[in-house]
C-alpha positions as CSV (number, residue, x, y, z in Angstrom):
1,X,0.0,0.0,0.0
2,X,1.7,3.4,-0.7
3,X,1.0,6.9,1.1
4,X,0.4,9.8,-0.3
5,X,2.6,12.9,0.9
6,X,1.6,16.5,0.1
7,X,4.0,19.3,1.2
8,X,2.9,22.1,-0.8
9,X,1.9,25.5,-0.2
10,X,-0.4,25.8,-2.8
11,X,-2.5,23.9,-5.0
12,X,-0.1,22.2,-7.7
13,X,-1.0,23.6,-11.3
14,X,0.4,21.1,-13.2
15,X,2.3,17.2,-13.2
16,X,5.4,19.1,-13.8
17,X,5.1,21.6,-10.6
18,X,3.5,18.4,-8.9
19,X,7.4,16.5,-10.0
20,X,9.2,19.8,-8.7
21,X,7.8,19.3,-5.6
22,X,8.5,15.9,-5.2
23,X,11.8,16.7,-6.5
24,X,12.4,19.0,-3.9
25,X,11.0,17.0,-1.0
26,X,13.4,14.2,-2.0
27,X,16.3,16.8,-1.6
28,X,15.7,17.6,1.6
29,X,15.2,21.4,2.4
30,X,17.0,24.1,0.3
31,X,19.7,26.5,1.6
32,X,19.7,28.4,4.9
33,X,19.0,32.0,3.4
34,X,15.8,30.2,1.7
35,X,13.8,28.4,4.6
36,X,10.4,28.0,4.1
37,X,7.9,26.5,5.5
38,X,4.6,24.4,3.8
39,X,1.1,25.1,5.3
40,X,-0.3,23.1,7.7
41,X,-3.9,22.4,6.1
42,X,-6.4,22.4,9.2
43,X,-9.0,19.8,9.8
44,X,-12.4,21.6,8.8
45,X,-11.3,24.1,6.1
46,X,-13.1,23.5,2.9
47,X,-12.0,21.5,-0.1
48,X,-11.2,24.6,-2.4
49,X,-8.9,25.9,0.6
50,X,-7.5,22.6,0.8
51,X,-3.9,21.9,-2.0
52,X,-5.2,18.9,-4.7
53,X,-3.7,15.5,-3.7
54,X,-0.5,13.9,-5.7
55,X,-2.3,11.2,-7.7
56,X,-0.7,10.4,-11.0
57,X,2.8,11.4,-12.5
58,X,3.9,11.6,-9.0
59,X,6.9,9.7,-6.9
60,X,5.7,7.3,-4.3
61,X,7.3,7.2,-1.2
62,X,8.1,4.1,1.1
63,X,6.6,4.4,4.3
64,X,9.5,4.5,6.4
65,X,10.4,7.8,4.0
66,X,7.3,9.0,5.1
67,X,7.6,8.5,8.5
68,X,11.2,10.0,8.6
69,X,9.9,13.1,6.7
70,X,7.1,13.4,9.0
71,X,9.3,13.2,11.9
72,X,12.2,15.9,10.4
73,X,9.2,18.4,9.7
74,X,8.0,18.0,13.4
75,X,11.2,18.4,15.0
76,X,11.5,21.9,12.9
77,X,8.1,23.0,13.9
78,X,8.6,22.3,17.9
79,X,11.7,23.5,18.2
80,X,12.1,26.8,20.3
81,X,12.4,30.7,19.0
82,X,16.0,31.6,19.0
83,X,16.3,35.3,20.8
84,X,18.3,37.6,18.6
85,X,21.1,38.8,20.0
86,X,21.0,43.0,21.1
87,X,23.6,45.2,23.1
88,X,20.2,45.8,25.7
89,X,18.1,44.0,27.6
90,X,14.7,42.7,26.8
91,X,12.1,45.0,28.3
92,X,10.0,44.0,31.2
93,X,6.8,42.6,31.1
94,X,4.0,45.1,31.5
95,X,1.5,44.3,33.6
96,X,-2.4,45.2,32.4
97,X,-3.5,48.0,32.6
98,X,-8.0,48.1,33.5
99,X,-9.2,51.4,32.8
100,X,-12.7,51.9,34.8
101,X,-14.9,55.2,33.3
102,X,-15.9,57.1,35.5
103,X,-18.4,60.1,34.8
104,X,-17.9,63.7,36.1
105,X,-21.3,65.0,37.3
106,X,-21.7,68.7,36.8
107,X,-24.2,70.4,39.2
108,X,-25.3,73.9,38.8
109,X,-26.0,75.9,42.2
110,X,-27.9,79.0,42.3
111,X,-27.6,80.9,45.8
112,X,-30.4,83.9,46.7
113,X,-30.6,85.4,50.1
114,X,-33.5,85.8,51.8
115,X,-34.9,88.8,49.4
116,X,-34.3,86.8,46.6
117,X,-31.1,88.5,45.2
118,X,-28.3,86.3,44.2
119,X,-25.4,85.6,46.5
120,X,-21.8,85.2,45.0
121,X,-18.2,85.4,46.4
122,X,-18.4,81.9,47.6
123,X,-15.8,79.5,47.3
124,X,-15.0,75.9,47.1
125,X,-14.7,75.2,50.7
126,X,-18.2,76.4,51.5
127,X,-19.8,73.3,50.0
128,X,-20.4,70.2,50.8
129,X,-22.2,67.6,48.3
130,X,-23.6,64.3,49.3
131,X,-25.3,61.9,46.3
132,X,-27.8,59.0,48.3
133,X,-26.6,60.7,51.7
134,X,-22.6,59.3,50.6
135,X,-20.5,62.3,50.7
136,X,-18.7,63.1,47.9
137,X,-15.1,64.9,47.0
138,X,-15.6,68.0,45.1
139,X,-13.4,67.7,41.8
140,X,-13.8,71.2,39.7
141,X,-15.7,74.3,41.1
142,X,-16.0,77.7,39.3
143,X,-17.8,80.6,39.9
144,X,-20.2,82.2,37.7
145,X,-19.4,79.8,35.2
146,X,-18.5,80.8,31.7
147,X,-19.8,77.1,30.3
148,X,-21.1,77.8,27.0
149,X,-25.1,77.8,26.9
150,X,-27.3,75.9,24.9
151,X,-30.3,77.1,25.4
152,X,-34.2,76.7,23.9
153,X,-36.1,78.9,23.7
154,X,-40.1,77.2,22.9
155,X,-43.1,79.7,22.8
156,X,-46.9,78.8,22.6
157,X,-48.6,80.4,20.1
158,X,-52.1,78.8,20.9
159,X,-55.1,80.5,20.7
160,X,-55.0,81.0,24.6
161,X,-52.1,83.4,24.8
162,X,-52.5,85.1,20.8
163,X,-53.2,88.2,22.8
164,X,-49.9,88.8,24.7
165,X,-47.9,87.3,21.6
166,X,-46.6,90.5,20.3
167,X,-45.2,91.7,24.0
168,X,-43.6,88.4,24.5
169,X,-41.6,88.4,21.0
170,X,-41.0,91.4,21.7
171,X,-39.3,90.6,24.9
172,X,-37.8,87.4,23.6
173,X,-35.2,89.7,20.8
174,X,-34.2,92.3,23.7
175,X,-33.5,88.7,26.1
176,X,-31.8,87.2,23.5
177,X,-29.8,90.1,22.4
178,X,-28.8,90.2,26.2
179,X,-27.9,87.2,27.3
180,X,-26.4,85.4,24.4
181,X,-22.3,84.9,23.8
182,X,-20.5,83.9,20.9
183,X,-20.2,80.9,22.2
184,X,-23.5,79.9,23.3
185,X,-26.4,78.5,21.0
186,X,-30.4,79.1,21.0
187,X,-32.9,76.4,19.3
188,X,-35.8,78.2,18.6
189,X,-39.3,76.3,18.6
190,X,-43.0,77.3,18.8
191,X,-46.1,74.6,19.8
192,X,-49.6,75.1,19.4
193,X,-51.1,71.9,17.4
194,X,-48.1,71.0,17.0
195,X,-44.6,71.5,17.5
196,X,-41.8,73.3,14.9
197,X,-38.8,74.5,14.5
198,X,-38.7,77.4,13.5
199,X,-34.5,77.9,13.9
200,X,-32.2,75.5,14.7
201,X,-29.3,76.1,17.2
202,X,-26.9,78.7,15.8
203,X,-25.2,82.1,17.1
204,X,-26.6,84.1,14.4
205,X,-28.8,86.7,16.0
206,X,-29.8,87.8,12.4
207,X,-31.8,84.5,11.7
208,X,-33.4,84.0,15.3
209,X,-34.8,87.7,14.8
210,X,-36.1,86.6,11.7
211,X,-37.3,82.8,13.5
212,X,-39.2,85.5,15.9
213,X,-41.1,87.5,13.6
214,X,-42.5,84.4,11.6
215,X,-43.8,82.4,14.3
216,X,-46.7,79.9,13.6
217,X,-50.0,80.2,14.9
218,X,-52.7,77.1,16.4
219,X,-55.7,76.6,18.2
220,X,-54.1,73.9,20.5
221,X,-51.4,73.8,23.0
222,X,-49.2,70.7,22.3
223,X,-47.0,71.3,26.0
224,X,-45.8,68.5,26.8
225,X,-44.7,67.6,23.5
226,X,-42.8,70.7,23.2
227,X,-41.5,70.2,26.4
228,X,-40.5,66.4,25.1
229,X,-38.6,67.3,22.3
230,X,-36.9,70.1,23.4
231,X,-34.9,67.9,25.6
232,X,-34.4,65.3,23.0
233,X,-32.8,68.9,20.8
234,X,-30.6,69.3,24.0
235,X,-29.8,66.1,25.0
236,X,-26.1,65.8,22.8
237,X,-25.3,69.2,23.6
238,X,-22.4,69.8,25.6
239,X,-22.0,72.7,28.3
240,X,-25.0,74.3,29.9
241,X,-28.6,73.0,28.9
242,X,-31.5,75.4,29.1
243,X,-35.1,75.0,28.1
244,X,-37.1,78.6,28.6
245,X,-41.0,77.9,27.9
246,X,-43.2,81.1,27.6
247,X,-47.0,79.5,28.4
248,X,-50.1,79.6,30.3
249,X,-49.4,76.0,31.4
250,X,-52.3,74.4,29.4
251,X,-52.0,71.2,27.5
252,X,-54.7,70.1,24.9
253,X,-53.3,67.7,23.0
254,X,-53.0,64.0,23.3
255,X,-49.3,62.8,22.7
256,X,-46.4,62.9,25.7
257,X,-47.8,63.4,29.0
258,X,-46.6,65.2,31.9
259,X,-44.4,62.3,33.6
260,X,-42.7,61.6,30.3
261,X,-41.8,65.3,30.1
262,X,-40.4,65.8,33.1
263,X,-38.5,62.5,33.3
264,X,-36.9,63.3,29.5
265,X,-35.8,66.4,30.7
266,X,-33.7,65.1,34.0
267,X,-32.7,62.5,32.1
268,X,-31.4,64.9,29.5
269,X,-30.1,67.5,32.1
270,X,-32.2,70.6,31.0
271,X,-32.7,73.1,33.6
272,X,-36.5,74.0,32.6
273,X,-37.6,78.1,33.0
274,X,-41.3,78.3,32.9
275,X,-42.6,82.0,32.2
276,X,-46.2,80.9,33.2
277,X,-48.4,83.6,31.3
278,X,-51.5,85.2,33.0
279,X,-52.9,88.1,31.4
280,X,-55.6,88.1,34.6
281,X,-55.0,86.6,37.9
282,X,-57.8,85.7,39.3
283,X,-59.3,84.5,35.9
284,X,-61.6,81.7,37.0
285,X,-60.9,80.1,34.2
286,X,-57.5,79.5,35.1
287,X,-55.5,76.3,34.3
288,X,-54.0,76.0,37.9
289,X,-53.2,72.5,37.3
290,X,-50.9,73.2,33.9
291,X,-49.2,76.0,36.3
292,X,-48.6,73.4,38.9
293,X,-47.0,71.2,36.3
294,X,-45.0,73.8,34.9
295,X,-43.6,75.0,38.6
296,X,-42.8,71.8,39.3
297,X,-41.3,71.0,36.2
298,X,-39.0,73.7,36.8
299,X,-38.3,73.0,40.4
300,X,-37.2,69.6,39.6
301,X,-34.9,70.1,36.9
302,X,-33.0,73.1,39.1
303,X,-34.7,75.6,36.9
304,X,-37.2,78.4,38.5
305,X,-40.5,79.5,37.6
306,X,-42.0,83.3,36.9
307,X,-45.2,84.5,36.7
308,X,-45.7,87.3,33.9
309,X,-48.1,89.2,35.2
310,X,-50.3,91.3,32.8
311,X,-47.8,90.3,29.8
312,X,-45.0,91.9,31.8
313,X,-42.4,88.9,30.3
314,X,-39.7,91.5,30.1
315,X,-39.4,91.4,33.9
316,X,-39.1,87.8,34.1
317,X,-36.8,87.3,31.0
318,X,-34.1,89.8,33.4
319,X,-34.4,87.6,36.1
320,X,-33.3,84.6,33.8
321,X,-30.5,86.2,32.7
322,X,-29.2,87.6,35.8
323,X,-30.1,83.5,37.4
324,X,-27.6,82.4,34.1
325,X,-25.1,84.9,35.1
326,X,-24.8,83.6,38.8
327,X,-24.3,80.0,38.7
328,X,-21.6,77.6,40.6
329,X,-20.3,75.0,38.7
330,X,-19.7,72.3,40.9
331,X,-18.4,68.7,39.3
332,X,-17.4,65.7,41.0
333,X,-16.7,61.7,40.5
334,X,-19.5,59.9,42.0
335,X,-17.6,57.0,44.7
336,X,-18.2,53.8,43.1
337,X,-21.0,51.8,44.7
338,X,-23.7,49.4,44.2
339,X,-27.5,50.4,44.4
340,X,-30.8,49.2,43.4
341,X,-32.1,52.2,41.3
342,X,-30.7,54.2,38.1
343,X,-31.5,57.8,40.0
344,X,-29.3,58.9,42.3
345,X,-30.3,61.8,44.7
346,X,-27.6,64.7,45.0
347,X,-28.3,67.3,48.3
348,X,-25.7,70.1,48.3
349,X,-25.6,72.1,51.2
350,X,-23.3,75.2,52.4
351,X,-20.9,74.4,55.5
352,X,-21.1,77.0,58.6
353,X,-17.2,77.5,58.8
354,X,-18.0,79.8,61.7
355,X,-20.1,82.1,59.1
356,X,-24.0,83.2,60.3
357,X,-24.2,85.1,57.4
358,X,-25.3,81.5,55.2
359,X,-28.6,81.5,57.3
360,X,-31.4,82.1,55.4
361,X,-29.9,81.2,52.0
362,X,-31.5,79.0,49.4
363,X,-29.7,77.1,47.3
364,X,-31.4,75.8,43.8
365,X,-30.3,72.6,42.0
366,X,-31.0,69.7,40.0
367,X,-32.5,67.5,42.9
368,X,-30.1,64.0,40.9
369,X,-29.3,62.4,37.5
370,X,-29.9,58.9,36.0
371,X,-27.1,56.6,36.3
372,X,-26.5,53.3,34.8
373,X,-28.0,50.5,37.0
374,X,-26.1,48.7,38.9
375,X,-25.9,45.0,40.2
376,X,-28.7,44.4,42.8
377,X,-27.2,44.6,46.7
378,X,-27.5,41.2,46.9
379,X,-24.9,40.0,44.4
């Protein structure tokens, strides 16, 4: 019975490279400066990866040839790397390196005595911050931050508010003209029916006073849409993240409710300014409910809430910017720990150092942030 031997590297083309390579394997190997080694076919490869077998026109080989060839190629293949020789030493062993990401939660603190003005000239060591009641190290703090601000800016143009709609565009280009830097960026939206936008998020103060003067008008008041999607506009932005909403607080369309609204805006970090619109104050016919929603949409987001009284929105738009104008930055690595919920609860608090004058403060911001769950307590 005679063997078969195949040593080639790839698939013969003809009986005269299939006699060459017999040839050559008969030989034994060629010269040092021109080693080479054949392919070791794996088990399981397909027949068109696999070299065609030496049938015809082809030397046989004893089997004791075979098994000497067999056993010269395996002593080749098992025999150990040779180091190459170098005037310096061979570099240590690095251990691995396990890089764990940790994110830097930025929290923006307003600070108002007890007449409401702002309080500044605080530093660093006049904090504390605890997130779930676990104290935490303070990384970055700034005051008056220069961030950049993204900011949107969404105004109903229902049928509700038509009448005040020329005071509050009005208002809306002096704020604007105001508050903006060259670095910030206002998204400009209006909702009745429905919600648009009207300019998207640029510097240019040419086009948003254009985007002002050609608002949309509808019988409806899609709120909490506008509200929705807003957030969704903010949520990749970087720096600052603003929603200002000029309404009377009604919503009369069926879409996103109120719990969807306010949990897409913490979970996209927008501070939400309501300017809660009231021509008449003790109009019976009142949406108290839609201003509840809106006060408390802006109180837990670490926004604030105005009432513009009689149209006056220019009052109220002032206050924003000075409250823009006046924020600590504070930012910090949350301690790595395991917890049963995705929301963690931040408390920031001033420390008495000796200092009465901090009574009577109140400090505004974002009550926590959505984390990414971690393993169960009992794992």
């Amino acid at each position: 019975m005679s063997t078969d031997v195949i040593l080639s590297e790839a698939p013969p083309q003809n009986s005269r490279a299939v006699h060459a390579a017999s040839r050559r394997a008969l030989e034994g190997p060629p010269e040092p400066n021109h080693v080479s080694l054949p392919r070791i076919w794996a088990r399981g490869e397909s027949v068109a990866q696999r070299p065609t077998r030496i049938r015809s026109g082809a030397r046989k080989f004893s089997p004791k040839r075979v098994r000497s060839l067999a056993f010269a190629l395996l002593a080749l293949l098992t025999l150990p790397a040779v180091p190459q020789a170098s005037g310096s030493p061979a570099a240590p062993q690095q251990p691995p390196t396990f890089h764990v990401k940790v994110r830097l939660v930025n929290v923006f603190v307003n600070i108002t005595d007890p007449s409401g003005y702002p309080i500044g000239g605080l530093t660093q060591d006049d904090f504390a911050l605890t997130e779930d009641g676990v104290p935490q190290k303070i990384s970055y703090f700034e005051r008056q931050t220069d961030m950049p601000l993204s900011l949107v800016l969404a105004i109903d143009t229902s049928g509700s508010v038509r009448k005040d709609l020329d005071i509050e565009v009005h208002a809306a280009h002096d704020f604007l003209h105001a508050l903006l830097r060259p670095n910030d960026r206002l998204d400009l939206i209006d909702f009745n029916s429905s919600v648009r936008e009207v300019v998207p998020f640029t510097a240019d103060m040419h086009h948003l006073d254009w985007g002002l003067d050609n608002l949309d008008m509808g019988p409806a008041t899609a709120l909490y849409d506008a509200i929705y999607l807003a957030s969704q506009n903010l949520a990749s932005r970087s720096g600052r993240k603003v929603l200002v909403i000029i309404s009377d607080g009604g919503n009369t369309v069926k879409g996103v409710d109120y719990t969807q609204a306010l949990d897409q805006a913490i979970r996209d970090e927008v501070m939400v300014y309501s300017l809660i619109d009231l021509p008449i104050l003790n109009d019976a016919g009142r949406d108290t409910g839609g201003e509840h929603a809106l006060i408390t949409l802006s109180q837990e987001t670490g926004g604030k809430y105005y009432y513009a009284e009689f149209g006056d929105i220019s009052k109220a738009f002032r206050k924003i910017s000075e409250d823009l104008r006046t924020q600590y930055l504070i930012g910090y690595y949350p301690a790595q720990r395991r917890s049963q919920t995705d929301f963690r609860r931040i408390q920031v608090t001033l420390n008495s150092n000796g200092h009465q004058s901090h009574n009577g403060y109140t400090l505004r911001y974002r009550p926590g942030y959505y984390a990414t769950p971690s393993p169960p307590l009992d794992q």
